[in-house]
N, C-alpha and C positions, 0 to 999 in steps of 0.2 A: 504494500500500500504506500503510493505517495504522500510526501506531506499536505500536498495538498486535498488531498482524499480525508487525511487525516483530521485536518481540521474543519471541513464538510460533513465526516460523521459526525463532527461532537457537536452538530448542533440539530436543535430537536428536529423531530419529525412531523410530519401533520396529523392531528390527532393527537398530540402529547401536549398541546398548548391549553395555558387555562387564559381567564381575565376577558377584557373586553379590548384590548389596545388591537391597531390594525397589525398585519401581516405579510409581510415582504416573502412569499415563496418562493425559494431555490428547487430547479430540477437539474440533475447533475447530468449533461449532454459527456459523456466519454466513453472511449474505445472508436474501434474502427468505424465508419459509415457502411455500411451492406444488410444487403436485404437479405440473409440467413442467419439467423440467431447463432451464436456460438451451444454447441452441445455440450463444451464440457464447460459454462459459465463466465468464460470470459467477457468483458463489455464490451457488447456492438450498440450499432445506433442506427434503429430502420424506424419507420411509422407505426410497428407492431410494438417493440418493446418501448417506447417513448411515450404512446397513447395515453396510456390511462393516469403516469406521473403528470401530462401537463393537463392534461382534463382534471386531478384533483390541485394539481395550483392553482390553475384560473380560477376553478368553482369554490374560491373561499368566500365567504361574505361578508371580510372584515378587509380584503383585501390591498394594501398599496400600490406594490408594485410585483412583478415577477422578475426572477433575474437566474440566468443562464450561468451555469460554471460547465464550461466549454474546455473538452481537453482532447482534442482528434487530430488525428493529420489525416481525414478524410476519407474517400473511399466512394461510394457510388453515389453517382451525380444524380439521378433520380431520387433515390432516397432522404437525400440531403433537400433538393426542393420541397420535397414531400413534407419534409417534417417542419421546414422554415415555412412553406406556407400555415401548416398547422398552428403553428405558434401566432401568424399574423391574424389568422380568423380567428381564433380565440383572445389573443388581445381587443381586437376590434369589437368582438362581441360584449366585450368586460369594460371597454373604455378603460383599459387600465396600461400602465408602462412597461415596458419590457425593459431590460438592463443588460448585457452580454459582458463575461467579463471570460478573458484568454487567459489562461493558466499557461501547464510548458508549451502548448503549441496550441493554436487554431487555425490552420493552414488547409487549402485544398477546398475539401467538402466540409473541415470545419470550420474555416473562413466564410464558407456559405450560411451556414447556421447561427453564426454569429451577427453577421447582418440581419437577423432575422429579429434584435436588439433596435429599440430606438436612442441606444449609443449604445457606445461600446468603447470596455476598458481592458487594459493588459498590463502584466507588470513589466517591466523593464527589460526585463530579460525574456518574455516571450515571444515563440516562434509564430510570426501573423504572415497573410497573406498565399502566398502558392495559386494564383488566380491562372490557374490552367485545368488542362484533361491531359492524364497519361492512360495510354495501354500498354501492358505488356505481357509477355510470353517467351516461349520457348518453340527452339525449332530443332523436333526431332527428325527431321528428313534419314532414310536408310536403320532405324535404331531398330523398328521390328524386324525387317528382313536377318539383321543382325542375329537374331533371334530366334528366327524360325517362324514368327508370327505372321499370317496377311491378314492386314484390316481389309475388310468388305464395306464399303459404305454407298446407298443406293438412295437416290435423291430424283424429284419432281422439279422442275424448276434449274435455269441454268446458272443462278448464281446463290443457290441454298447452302452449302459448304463454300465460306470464305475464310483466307488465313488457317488454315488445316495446319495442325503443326507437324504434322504426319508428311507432308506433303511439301514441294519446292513453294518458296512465296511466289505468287504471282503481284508485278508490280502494278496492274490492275484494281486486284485487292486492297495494297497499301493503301492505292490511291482512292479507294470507296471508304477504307478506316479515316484516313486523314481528313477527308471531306465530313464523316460524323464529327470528328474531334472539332473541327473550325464551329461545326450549328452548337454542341454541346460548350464549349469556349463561348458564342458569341452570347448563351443564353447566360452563362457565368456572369460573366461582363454585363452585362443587361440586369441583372438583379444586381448586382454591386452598386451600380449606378445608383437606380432608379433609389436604392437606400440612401447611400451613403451623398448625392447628387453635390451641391457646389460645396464639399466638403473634402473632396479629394483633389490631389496636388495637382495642377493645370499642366506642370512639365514632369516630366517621368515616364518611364510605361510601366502602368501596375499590372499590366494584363498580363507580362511577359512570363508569369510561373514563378518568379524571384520571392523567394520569402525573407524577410527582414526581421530585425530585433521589437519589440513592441514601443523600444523610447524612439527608435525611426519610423515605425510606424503611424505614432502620433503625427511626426511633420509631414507623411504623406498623404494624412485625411482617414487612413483604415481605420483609426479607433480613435476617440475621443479624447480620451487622457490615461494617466496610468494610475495602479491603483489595483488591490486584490478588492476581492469580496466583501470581507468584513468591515475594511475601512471605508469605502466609498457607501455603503448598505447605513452603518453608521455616523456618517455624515448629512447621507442625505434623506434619513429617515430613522432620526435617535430615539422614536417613541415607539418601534414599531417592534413586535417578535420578526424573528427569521425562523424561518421554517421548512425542511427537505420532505419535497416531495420523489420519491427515489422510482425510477424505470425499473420495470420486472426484470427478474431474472429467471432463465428456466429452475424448474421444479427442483432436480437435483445439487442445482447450485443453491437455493431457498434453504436447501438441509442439508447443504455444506457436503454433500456428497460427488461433487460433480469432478469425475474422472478417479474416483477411490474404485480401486479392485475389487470384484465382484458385485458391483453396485452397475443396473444397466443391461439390454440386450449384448452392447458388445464388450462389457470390461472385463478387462483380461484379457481380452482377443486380439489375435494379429490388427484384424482392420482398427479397432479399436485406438491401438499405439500409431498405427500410420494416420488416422485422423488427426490424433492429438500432434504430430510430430510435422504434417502438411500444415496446420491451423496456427502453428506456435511460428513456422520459416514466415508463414502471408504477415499474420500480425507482425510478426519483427520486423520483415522487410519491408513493412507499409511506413512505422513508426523510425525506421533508420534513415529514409530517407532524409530526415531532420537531425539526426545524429543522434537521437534519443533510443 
């Protein structure tokens, strides 16, 4: 657990608060962005596991503001709208303020989430921005015949299998990937905007994928000011509780079972260790990209 995790737990939950003063709720946005829930409990960030923490933020009735503790270096670009749009309909609906605040990184698809903030803060040292789309993969051209294996694969349609990694690139392909990455890019770019508007730096290119420290980020317009959770929460709202509204996690992670031996259809099993051991290289290699 990070420090900052740390000090996010220790502060109550909703449902633990008594009194009548209003309520600043924290929903803790961290882990990868992707639409497949981690099986053995790790934190992801799709529209399924994030639902029902911000549906009970918004729906307090004492409520001030709501405020984002944001720690991603991103991950799938649909899910990331998905969930920023969610946040905006239910502010909207509550007339109430959003606050976004970047911990070690909000980069990429967390960069997105965080505009999803009517500001947005970071401490000094974090990693902000990554305003791009990466793919990638692996090309095993000639690995099964190596092997002894033939893949069969039979398709309708003349362009259903693109980028096969089985298969030579066709420079064709690339060039129908790169043509998505430009729409998925320009819609990036287009919500940054449309948020953050005559607030970011006139010269510069923020679009270029570059991620910066958070006290440069401040001069480029990405975030507002700098500042953790606590003190800015307390600054600008000294009467109020804080309060964690926390995203589910799967059932075996709830009872601290999640990847314990013999707990599960596959623990202990072969697939079982190649999942956990596939699942632990993505997450790392997503979160190294920033050196974290």
């Amino acid at each position: 657990m990070s420090v900052s995790d740390k000090l996010v737990s220790k502060l109550p939950r909703i449902g633990d608060r008594g009194g009548n003063s209003r309520v600043v709720a924290v929903v803790r946005l961290h882990g990868v962005i992707t639409p497949t829930p981690s099986p053995l409990g790790r934190g992801t960030i799709n529209i399924n596991t994030v639902e029902s923490a911000l549906t009970r933020a918004f729906d307090h009735d004492r409520l001030a503001a709501v405020a984002l503790a944001i720690n991603s270096p991103g991950g799938a670009a649909t899910q990331s709208a998905l969930v920023a749009e969610r946040i905006r309909e239910l502010a909207a609906r509550k007339k109430v303020r959003v606050l976004s605040f970047c911990e070690d990184v909000a980069a990429s698809g967390g960069y997105w989430l965080a505009c999803a903030g009517d500001e947005i803060y970071a401490h000094p040292s974090s990693l902000v921005g990554s305003i791009g789309v990466v793919s990638a993969g692996f090309g095993l051209t000639g690995l099964l015949e190596r092997v002894g294996v033939e893949r069969r694969v039979y398709t309708a349609g003349t362009h259903k299998v693109r980028l096969d990694p089985f298969r030579p690139e066709k420079p064709e392909d690339v060039a129908w990937l790169t043509g998505l990455q430009s729409q998925l890019h320009e819609q990036f770019a287009g919500w940054v905007r449309d948020r953050r508007g005559d607030k970011l730096a006139a010269d510069g290119d923020l679009f270029s994928g570059e991620v910066w420290t958070g006290a440069k980020a401040v001069e480029l317009g990405l975030v507002d000011g700098l500042g953790n959770l606590r003190e800015v929460i307390a600054e600008r709202y000294p009467d109020a509780e804080v309060s964690v509204a926390e995203p589910k996690r799967p059932l075996l992670a709830r009872l601290g079972l999640a990847g314990a031996a013999g707990v599960g259809p596959w623990a202990g099993s072969t697939a079982d260790r190649v999942l956990s051991a596939v699942e632990a290289i993505e997450v790392r290699a997503t979160w190294s990209r920033f050196g974290l």
